[in-house]
DRENTIMAR-458126 format. One record per residue (C-alpha): x, y, z. Coordinates in steps of 0.02 Angstrom, whole numbers, plus 50000, padded with zeros to 5 digits. Layout:
N
XYZ
...
***
This chain:
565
513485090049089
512215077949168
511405088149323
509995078749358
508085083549354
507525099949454
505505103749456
505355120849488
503655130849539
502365116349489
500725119349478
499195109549436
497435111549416
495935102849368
494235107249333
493835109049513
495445122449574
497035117549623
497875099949638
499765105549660
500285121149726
502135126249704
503125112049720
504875110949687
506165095849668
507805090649629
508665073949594
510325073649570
511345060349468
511615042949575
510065050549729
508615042849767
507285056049822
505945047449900
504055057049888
503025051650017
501135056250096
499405049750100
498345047249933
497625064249878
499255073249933
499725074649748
501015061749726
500545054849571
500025073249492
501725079149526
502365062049425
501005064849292
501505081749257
503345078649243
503035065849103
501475074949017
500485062349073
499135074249134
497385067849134
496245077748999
495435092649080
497245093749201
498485106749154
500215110749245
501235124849236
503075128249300
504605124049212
505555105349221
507505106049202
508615091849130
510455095549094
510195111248974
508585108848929
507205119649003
505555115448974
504025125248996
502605115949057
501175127049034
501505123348852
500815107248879
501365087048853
502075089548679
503195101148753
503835083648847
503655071448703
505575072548665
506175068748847
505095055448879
505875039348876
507615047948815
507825057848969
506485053849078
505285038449113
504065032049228
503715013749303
502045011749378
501255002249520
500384989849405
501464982649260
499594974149217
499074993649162
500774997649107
501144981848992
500054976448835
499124958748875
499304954448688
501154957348655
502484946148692
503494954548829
505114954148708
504004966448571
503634975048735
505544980048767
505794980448580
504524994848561
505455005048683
507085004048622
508085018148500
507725013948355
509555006948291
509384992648427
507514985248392
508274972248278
509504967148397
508954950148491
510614951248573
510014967248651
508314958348712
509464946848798
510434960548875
508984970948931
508114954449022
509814950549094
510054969149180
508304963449254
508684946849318
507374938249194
508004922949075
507984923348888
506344913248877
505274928648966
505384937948787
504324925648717
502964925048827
501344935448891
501324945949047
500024934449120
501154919849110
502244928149239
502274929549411
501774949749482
503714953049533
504334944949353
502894957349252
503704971149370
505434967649319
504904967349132
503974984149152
505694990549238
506414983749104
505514993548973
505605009249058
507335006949058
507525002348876
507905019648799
509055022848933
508385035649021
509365049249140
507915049749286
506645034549336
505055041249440
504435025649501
502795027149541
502185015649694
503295002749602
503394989449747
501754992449848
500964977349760
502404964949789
502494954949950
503994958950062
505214945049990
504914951749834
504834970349870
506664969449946
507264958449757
506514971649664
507194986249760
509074978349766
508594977549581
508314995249570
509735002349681
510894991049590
510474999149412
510475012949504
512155013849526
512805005949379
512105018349265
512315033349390
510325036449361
509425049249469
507795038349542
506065047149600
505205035849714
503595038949743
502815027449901
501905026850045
502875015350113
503895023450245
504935009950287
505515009650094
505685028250104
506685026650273
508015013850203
508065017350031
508085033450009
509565048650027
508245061950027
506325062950062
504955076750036
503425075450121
501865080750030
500015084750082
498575091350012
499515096149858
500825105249958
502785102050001
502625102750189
504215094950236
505935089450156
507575084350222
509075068850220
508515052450234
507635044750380
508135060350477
506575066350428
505855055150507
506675051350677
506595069850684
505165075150610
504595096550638
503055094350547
501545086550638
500905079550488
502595069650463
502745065450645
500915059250635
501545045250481
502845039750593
501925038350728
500415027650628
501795018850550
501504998150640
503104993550735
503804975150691
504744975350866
503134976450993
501234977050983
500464994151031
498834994451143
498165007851002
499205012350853
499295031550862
498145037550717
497995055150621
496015059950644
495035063250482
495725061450316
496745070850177
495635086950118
495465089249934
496715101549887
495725113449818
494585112549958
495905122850076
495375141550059
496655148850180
497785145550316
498965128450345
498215111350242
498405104250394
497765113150502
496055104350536
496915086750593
498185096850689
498295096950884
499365110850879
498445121550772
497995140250820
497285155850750
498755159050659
498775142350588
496855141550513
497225161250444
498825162350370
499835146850241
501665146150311
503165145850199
504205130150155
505985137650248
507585130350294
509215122750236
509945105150249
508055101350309
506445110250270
504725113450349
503065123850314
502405124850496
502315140050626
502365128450759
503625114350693
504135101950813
505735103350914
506875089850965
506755094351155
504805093351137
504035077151227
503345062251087
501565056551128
501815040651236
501265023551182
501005008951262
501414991951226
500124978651250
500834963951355
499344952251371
499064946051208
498304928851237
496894920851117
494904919251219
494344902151266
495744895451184
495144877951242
493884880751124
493894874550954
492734885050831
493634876950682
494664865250652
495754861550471
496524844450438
497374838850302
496694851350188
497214850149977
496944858449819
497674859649671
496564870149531
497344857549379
498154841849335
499544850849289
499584864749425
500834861349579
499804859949731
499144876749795
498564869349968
499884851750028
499134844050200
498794861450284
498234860650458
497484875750543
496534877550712
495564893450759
494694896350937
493274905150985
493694921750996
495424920350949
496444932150819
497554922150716
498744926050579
499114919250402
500744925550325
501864922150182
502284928450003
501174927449843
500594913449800
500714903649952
499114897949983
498384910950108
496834915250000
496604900049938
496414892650117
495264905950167
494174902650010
494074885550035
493924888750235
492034900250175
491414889050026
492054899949888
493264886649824
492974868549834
494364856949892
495154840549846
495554830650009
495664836950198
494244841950311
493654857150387
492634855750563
491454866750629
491114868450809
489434877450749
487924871550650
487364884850573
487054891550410
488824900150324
488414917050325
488344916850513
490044906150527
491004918150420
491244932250316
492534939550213
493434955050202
494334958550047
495914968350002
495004979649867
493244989049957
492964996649784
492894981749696
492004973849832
490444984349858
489024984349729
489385004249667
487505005149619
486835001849783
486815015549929
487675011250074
486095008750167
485474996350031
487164986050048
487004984650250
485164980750250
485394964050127
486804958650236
485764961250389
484524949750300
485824936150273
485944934750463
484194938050494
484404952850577
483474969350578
483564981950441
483254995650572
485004988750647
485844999350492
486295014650611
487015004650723
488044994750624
488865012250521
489125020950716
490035005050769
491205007250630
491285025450658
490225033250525
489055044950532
487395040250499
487135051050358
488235039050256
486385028650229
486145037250052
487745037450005
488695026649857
490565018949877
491135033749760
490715045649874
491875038350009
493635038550024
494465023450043
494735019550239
492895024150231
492605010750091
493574996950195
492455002750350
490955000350263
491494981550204
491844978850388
490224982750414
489404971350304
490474956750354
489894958650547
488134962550497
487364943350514
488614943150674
489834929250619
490644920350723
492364921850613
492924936650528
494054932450417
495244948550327
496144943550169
497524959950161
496254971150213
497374986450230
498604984150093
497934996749990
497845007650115
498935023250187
499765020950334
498605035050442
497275024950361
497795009150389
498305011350591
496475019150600
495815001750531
496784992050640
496255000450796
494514996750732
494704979150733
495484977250884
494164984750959
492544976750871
493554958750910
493354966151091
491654969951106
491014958850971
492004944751040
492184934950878
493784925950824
494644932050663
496144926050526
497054939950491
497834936050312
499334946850246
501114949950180
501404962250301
502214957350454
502194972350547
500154973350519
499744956350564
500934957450734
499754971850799
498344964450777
498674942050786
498904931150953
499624917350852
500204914450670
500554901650526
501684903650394
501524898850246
502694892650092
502014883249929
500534879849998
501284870750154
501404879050335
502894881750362
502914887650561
501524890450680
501604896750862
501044909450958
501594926050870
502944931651020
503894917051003
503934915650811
504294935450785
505874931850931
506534912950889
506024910050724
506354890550685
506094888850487
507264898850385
505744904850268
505304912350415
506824922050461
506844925450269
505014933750284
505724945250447
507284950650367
506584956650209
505354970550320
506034985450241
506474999750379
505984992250538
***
């Protein structure tokens, strides 16, 4: 009899100590258990492990349950081999990773099947159909597909040996919120039709919040809170759980500061005694940073001496109310007409787009993949040339003190062979500024000054995006411009980046576009917005009005798929 999946006792180490320490689980036929905390807390480890998927030099131990079968995991992956894919598979966050970019996406399915079914093009068929794809997809590459159509063929292959469990690993953090909500309909309604127990792993907690009948909080490589649903949640013991709801941007009002957990996740093995938590914890005492509390409960779990009660007070916020752009008489640029299409062939990735930005003024660029948002801004900075339209500048200076960028990826965009100090100093150059400024530049974005001599891989990744800030205000532009600049960031993370901004547009008092898929991020942070739909805007106005009276039904499309707020 089918009983689900229970994880009993994990443990994992690496070479350096511990990166799991005694977790359990349990998913039950038809739940959705969602597993949520910052990166580093062990999400992924925990995933890895279940599906011998350990990197070399990582080794788990514990045992994994699925109807009768026991396994023992300290006997390593083979002892997993036979359950993976029949009774248990895994669908990552990027299907570009997870699917072959030389296989036909029908071969891709094909492979996965049981055996008696991989001549069956009728089953193809059926297998795209359970996914929402058309026939055609099976004969073509994953790069001919759109991000949410490679997803739904990765689902599909994950799917293809019909297995009893899915862990879905981050499936929907890439997609943009139209197509996040699609895929996790998707999900819930396989879900149900095959009565399949579903793992989701996210840091999404609005995903977690709706989707979800159960979620398990994790940090540092420890359980540290469990219980039903979004009761966690709206009544959260654990300060560490209270502090992700807190970070967590509201879609219903802007916040003066977005409440932000201090410092950042420890590594696990780095935690010699006492609570994990205990170092970014207000409540913290002796006890705490001496002795590691218990996971106890019922219905609802916590590890915490000093959990949170219901009757104890929240820390207040307070919502912003004057939100107005500066000098917004003040043209700094102006866009008219603007066009670009990147082939004969190729629909039209900019039509007639007309954007304004003041001096000093935060505006907002939102809209699904493949709208036109980064195009615009690379076009807007010189990196992309365009076909008809103009763009006006207020300023006559040279580009690097008009603009800079600020991509969505701070790995990819800093030079990992150059110290920090190195990659400040040439864009202090840019903007003909003193190197000596360097200091100055790392305390403004609050890091220590000891960072000079260090290399991206040294630095976690808030710390990474901080550092790219950096760079881009070096030559003092007079527009910042952010292209998803915390997307691929936790939500502690993330609200600690916000608040950052907010407060260098204040003192620095240069205008920015804010340019994201997230509509919750973009209203704490944007005086007015344009939306955008194949390549056309859409809407404009100033963000109050459009977030209240939405006019364009894209619009109120884009609002209603915000999952959990």
């Amino acid at each position: 009899m089918n009983r689900g999946l229970s994880l009993n006792n994990l443990v994992v180490t690496g070479p350096a100590g511990l990166i799991v320490t005694r977790m359990d689980l349990h998913v039950e036929p038809g739940q959705t258990v969602a597993l949520v905390g910052e990166s580093g807390s062990g999400k992924s480890m925990t995933a890895k492990a279940m599906t011998g998927l350990l990197p070399r030099g990582v080794t788990a131990t514990g045992s994994l349950q699925l109807d009768d079968i026991t396994v023992d995991l300290a006997l390593g992956p083979q002892a997993l081999a036979g359950l993976r894919g029949q009774y248990i598979s895994l669908l990552l966050q990027n299907p570009f990773t997870s699917l072959s970019p030389v296989h036909r996406c029908g071969e891709q399915i094909t492979a996965a099947l049981p055996p008696d079914l991989r001549r069956s093009k009728e089953e193809i068929r059926r297998r795209l159909d359970e996914v929402d794809l058309p026939e055609r997809v099976a004969r073509q590459y994953p790069f001919e597909l759109s991000g949410g159509m490679r997803q739904r063929v990765a689902l599909a292959a994950s799917l293809a040996s019909n297995p009893q469990i899915l862990i879905g690993d981050e499936p929907t953090t890439a997609l943009d919120v139209t197509t996040q909500r699609e895929m996790l309909d998707l999900l819930e309604r396989i879900q149900r039709e095959r009565d399949m127990a579903l793992l989701l792993i996210t840091h999404d907690l609005g995903v977690a919040r709706e989707r979800a009948d159960k979620i398990l909080v994790m940090y540092a490589g420890r359980l540290v809170e469990s219980g039903e649903g979004a009761d966690v949640f709206a009544h959260a013991q654990h300060p560490y759980t209270a502090g992700l709801r807190d970070s967590d941007p509201p879609l219903e009002h802007r916040l003066v500061e977005l409440p932000a957990i201090a410092g950042s996740v420890p590594r696990p093995w780095e935690v010699a005694v006492g609570c994990v938590f205990a170092p970014r914890c207000d409540r913290a005492d002796d006890r705490c940073r001496n002795e590691a509390p218990e996971l106890v409960g019922t219905t609802s779990q916590v590890a915490c001496w000093k959990p949170i009660a219901l009757t104890d007070a929240s820390h207040p916020i307070q919502i912003a109310t004057d939100v107005q752009a500066q000098n917004t008489d003040n043209d700094l640029v102006v866009i008219r007409g603007l066009s670009k299409r990147f082939s004969s062939s190729a629909p039209l990735a900019l039509d007639n787009v007309d954007i304004s930005i003041h001096s000093g003024e935060a505006v907002g660029i939102v809209g699904e993949s493949g709208s036109g948002k980064t195009t615009l801004a690379r076009c807007l900075i010189g990196l992309e040339s365009f076909d008809s339209g103009d763009i006006s500048w207020s300023i006559n200076t040279p580009m690097a003190q008009r603009a800079q960028i600020v991509f969505q990826d701070p790995t990819s965009a800093l030079n990992p062979a150059m110290t920090i100090g190195a990659t400040l100093a040439e864009a202090l150059r840019a903007g003909q500024r003193s190197k000596a400024e360097v200091v100055a530049l790392l305390q403004l974005v609050g890091l220590p000054s000891e960072y000079i001599n260090r290399r991206p891989n040294g630095l976690s990744g808030g710390e990474q995006q901080r550092v790219a800030i950096a760079r881009a205000i070096a030559p003092r532009p007079k527009l910042l411009i952010c292209d998803e600049p915390v997307s691929s960031l936790d939500v502690s993370v993330q609200a600690q980046i916000l608040n950052l901004m907010n407060s260098l547009l204040k003192d620095l008092g240069i205008a920015l576009l804010f340019i994201t898929h997230d509509l919750a991020v973009v209203r704490q942070v944007v005086s007015r917005v344009y939306v955008m739909s194949n390549g056309r805007v859409v809407e404009s106005g100033n963000m109050e009005n459009v977030l209240q009276s939405p006019q364009h039904e894209y619009t109120r499309q884009l609002f209603s798929s915000v999952a959990g707020k």
